[in-house]
C-alpha positions as CSV (number, residue, x, y, z in Angstrom):
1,X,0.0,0.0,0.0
2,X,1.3,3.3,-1.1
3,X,1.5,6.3,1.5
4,X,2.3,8.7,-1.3
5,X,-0.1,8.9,-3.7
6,X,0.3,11.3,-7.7
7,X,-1.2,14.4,-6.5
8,X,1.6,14.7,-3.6
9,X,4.3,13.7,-5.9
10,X,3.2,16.6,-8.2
11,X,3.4,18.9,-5.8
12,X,6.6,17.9,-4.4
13,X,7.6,18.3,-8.1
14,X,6.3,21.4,-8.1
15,X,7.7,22.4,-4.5
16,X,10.8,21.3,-6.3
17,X,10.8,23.3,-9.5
18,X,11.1,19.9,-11.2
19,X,9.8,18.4,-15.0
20,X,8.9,15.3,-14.4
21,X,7.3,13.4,-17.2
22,X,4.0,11.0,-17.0
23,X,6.1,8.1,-17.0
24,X,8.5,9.0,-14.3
25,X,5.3,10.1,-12.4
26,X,3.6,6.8,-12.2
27,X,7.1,5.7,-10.4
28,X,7.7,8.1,-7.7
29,X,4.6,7.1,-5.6
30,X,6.3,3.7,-4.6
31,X,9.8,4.5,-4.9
32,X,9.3,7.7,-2.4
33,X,6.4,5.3,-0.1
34,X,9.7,2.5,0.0
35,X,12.4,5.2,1.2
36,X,9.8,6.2,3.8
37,X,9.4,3.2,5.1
38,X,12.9,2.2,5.4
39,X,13.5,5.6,7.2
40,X,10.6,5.0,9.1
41,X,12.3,1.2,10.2
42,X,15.2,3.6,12.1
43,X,13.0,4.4,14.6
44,X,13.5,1.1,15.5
45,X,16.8,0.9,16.3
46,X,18.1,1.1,19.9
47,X,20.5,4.4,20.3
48,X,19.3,4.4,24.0
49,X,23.5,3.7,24.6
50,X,24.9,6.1,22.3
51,X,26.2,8.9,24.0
52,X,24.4,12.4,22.6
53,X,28.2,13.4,20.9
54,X,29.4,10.4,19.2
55,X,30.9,10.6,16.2
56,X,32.2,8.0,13.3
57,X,35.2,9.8,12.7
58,X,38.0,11.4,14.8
59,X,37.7,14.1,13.4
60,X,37.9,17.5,15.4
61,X,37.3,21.1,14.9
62,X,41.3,22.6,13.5
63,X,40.3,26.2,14.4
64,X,41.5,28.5,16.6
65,X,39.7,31.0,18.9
66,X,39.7,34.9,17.3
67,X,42.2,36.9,19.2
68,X,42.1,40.7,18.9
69,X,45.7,42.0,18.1
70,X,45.5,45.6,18.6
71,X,49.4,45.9,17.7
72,X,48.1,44.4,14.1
73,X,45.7,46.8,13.9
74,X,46.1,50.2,11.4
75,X,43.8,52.3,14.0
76,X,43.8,56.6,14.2
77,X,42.2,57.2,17.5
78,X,40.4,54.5,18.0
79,X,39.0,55.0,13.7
80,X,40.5,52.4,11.2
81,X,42.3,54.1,8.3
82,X,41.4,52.7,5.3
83,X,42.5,54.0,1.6
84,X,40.2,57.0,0.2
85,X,38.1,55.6,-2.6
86,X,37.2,58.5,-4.9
């Protein structure tokens, strides 16, 4: 049974900005209704254990914290100096 039935794929299309032809149509109500229900399945899965931060990868934010540098900065009494324009 099909949760998504041709008027809501049209106006996902539509949403979308997207051509789709008849053909193509008369496809997307099952193929979206099967991607629903596998996401739907997830809901299923235990991630009672899994702490709130975990991550796949090691990876790690490389940034460092913005420092003000006032020795760096080109200031005239407390006004930046910047090149005149016209």
């Amino acid at each position: 049974m099909s949760t998504i039935d041709l008027d809501l794929v049209k106006h996902l299309a539509k949403l979308a900005n997207l051509k789709i032809s008849d053909e193509e149509l008369q496809q997307y109500p099952e193929q979206l209704s099967e991607s629903l229900e596998y996401v739907a399945n997830l809901k299923e899965i235990d991630t009672s254990k899994v702490p709130d931060n975990f991550f796949t990868t090691k990876a790690r934010n490389v940034m460092e914290d913005d420092e003000v540098c006032e020795s760096d900065m080109i200031s005239h009494d407390g006004y930046f100096v910047v090149k005149r324009i016209l």
